[in-house]
Residue, then its C-alpha position, 0 to 999 in steps of 0.5 A: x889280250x887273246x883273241x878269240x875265234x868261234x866255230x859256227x855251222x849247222x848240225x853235222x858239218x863237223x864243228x866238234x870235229x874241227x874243235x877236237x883236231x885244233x886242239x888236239x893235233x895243231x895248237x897247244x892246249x894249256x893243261x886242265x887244273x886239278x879241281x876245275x870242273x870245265x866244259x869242253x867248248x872252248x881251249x886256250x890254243x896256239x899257231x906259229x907265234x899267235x895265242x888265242x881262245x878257241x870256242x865251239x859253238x855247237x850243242x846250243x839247242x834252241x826251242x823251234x820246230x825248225x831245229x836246224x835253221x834256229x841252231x844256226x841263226x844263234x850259234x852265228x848270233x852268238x859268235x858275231x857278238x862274242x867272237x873276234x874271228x868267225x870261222x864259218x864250216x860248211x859241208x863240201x859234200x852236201x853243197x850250199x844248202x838254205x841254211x847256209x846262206x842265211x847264216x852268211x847273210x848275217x854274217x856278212x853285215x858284221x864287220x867281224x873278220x870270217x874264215x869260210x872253211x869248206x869241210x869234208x874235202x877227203x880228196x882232190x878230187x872233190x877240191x872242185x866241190x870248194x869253188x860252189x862256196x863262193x857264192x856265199x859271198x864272204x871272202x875265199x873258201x878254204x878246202x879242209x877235212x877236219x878228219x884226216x887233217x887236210x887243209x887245217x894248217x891254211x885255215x889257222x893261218x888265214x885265221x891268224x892272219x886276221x889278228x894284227x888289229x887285235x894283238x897290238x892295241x894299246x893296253x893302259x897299265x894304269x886303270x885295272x879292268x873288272x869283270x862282273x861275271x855269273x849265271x844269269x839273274x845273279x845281280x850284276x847289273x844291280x852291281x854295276x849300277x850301284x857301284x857307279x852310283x855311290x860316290x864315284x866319279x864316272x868318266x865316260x862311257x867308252x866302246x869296248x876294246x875289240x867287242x862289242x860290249x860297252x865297258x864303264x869307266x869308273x874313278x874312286x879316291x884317284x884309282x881307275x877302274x873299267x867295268x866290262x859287265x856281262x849282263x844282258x845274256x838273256x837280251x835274246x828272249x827265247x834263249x832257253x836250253x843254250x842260255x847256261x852255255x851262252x852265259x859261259x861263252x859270254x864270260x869267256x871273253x870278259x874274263x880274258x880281258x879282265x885283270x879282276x873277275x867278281x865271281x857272283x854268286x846267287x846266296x839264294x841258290x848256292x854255289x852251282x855247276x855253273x858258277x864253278x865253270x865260270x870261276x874255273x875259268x878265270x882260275x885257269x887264266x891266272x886273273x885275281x879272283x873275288x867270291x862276291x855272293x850277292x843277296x845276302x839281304x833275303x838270306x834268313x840268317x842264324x848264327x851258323x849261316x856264314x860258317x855254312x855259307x863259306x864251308x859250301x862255297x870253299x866245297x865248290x869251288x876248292x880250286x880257288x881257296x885262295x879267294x877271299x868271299x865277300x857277301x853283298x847286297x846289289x840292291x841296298x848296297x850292303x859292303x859294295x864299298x868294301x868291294x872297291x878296297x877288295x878289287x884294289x888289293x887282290x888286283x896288287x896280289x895278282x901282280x906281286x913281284x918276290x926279290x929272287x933271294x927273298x924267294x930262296x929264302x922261303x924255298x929253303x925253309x919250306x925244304x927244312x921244315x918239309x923234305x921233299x918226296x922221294x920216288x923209286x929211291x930218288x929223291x927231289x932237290x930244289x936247286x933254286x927258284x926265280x919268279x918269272x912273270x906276274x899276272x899271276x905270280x909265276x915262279x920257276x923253281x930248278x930241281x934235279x929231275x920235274x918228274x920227282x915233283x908231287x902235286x902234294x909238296x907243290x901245294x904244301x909249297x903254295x900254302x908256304x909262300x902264301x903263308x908268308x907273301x900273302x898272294x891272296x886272291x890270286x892263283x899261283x903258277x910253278x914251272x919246273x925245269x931240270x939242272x944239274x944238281x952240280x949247280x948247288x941247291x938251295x939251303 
């Protein structure tokens, strides 16, 4: 499980400017899918030996007449809630303003670690401007200039650093996590409650891992699953403009955290932008993944309407045709126990593990029935291949030269083993590495 670290300030500290230089220069960014509407708030990000997501905070624009003050109060809200580390940026030119300090008092009654950086510290020179910020009274300033670059490499080590408590927990092999996730109003809380509701054994109650959530236990036919419910994004009542990009914030770190996540989806009002950001989400962290589309009881139906339904959900969300939709009623409990079986089955998928020789085998018969591209008269051979991890199904296939591979024979090669392992639910990932095509290829 990754941590995750949010960036809060006030307007123009240069929060986007720190993100952009994280992600940019001294971290490694996983790669957008094709097909994934994404929103540049947050990166799968990496320093030394230690992973994490990075979130920007800024762009949250809430109803107030004191603009900044109230931007402030709820990207720092929102961070303390979400976030593992804090960093908090500050601006080395203009000094500690009031903002500031209301902003550190919030912060310094969490028990979250927080990261003080001091921004716009261009030069030596004014390194002296740094020494103002501890009057903050949150730990030891950081000097950086998020533009040229300077200081960033201290900052993420004083972030990593606050990582160990994180990183090294305890992971129960034996019970799969269940992230209920969605646009505000969708039903999740319905869901939840009448998942517990109906013929389960609920455990207990227990605090969440590293959040602050409370996640749900629950037991069905001696399975053990844990609800990790990211209801509750309009507990603030006057998040207005920011509430889509809370709800993605929020659904960030359940997804992280989840081996399943039910995408819900309102029947009322169709697949949204939204909806695809939140899926796409999940998608790029390899979760299994289930279309639950709740409301179908107040859908005025014909005999057209599921056909039309399916057709605008595969539309939206084409990055995760491999996901099976389930369509519910939260309220009446129209197929929630059908949900359960689902949850089962796709979260073994997600984890599915092909013999090497079986995999060679599809591999060649895909490459018989199918030849390879062929590019400037050089055409791709498939040495072998070998499954390197699960959680999602990872395969490294050995060709003559990656750079010969299409994303069109790569999909076609998806379509095969699905066709033939089943691996429904789950994203599938290939890695390509070149060898000598001495080594012999598959046949």
């Amino acid at each position: 499980m990754k941590p995750i670290v949010a960036i809060v300030g006030r307007p123009n500290v240069g929060k986007s400017t720190l993100f952009n230089r994280l992600v940019g220069k001294r971290v490694a960014i996983v790669d957008d899918n094709p097909g994934v509407t994404r929103d540049r708030i947050y990166s799968e990000a990496e320093w030394l030996t230690h992973k994490f997501i990075l979130i920007d905070t800024g762009g949250i624009e809430p109803e107030s007449e004191d603009i900044i003050l109230s931007q402030m109060k709820k990207q720092a809200e929102l961070a303390i809630e979400t976030a593992d580390v804090i960093v908090f940026i500050t601006d080395g030119k203009e000094g500690i303003t009031s903002a500031d300090q209301d902003v550190a008092a919030m912060l310094r009654k969490t028990n979250k670690p927080v990261v003080l950086a001091v921004n716009k510290v261009d030069n030596l020179k004014m390194q002296n401007n740094v020494y103002e910020f501890y009057n903050l009274g949150i730990g030891d300033p950081i000097g950086i200039s998020s533009s040229l670059g300077l200081g960033t490499g201290d900052l993420l080590d004083a972030i990593v650093s606050s990582f160990k408590k994180f990183e090294y927990e305890d992971e129960d092999e034996e019970v799969t996590k269940v992230a209920i996730v969605g646009r505000p109003n969708v039903g999740k809380s319905s869901l939840v409650n009448k998942l517990l509701n109906e013929e389960r054994v609920i455990v207990s109650d227990i605090p969440g891992t590293t959040r602050d959530a409370v996640d749900t236990p629950m037991e069905v036919n001696g399975e053990r699953y844990i609800l990790i419910d990211t209801a509750g994004i309009r507990r603030k009542s006057k998040v207005s403009e920011g509430v889509e990009r809370y709800s993605v914030i929020r659904s960030i770190s359940a997804i992280e955290r989840a081996d399943v996540c039910l995408i819900m989806i309102d029947a009322l009002e169709g697949v949204t932008e939204q909806d695809s950001k939140i899926a796409g989400i999940a998608h790029e962290a390899g979760k299994a993944i289930i279309i639950v589309v709740n409301k179908w009881d107040a859908v005025e139906k014909d005999d057209k309407t599921l056909n039309r339904f399916t057709g605008d959900i595969r539309s939206g969300l084409s990055f995760a045709a491999y996901a099976p939709i389930i369509f519910i009623s939260a309220k009446t409990g129209q197929r929630v126990n059908r949900l359960i079986e689902l949850i089962k089955y796709v979260a073994n998928q997600n984890s599915m593990r092909v013999s090497t020789g079986v995999l060679n085998d599809v591999i060649a018969d895909s490459v018989m029935m199918t030849q390879p591209p062929t590019v400037k008269g050089r055409k791709l051979k498939i040495l072998y291949g070998t499954q390197a991890s699960t959680k999602p199904p990872t395969f490294v296939l050995f060709v003559n030269d990656p750079q010969l591979m299409h994303f069109s024979y790569e999909r076609y090669l998806e379509n095969q083993m699905r066709s033939r392992f089943g691996l429904e639910g789950t994203p599938i990932r290939f890695i390509y590495r070149a060898r000598d095509e001495r080594q012999g290829a598959v046949k």
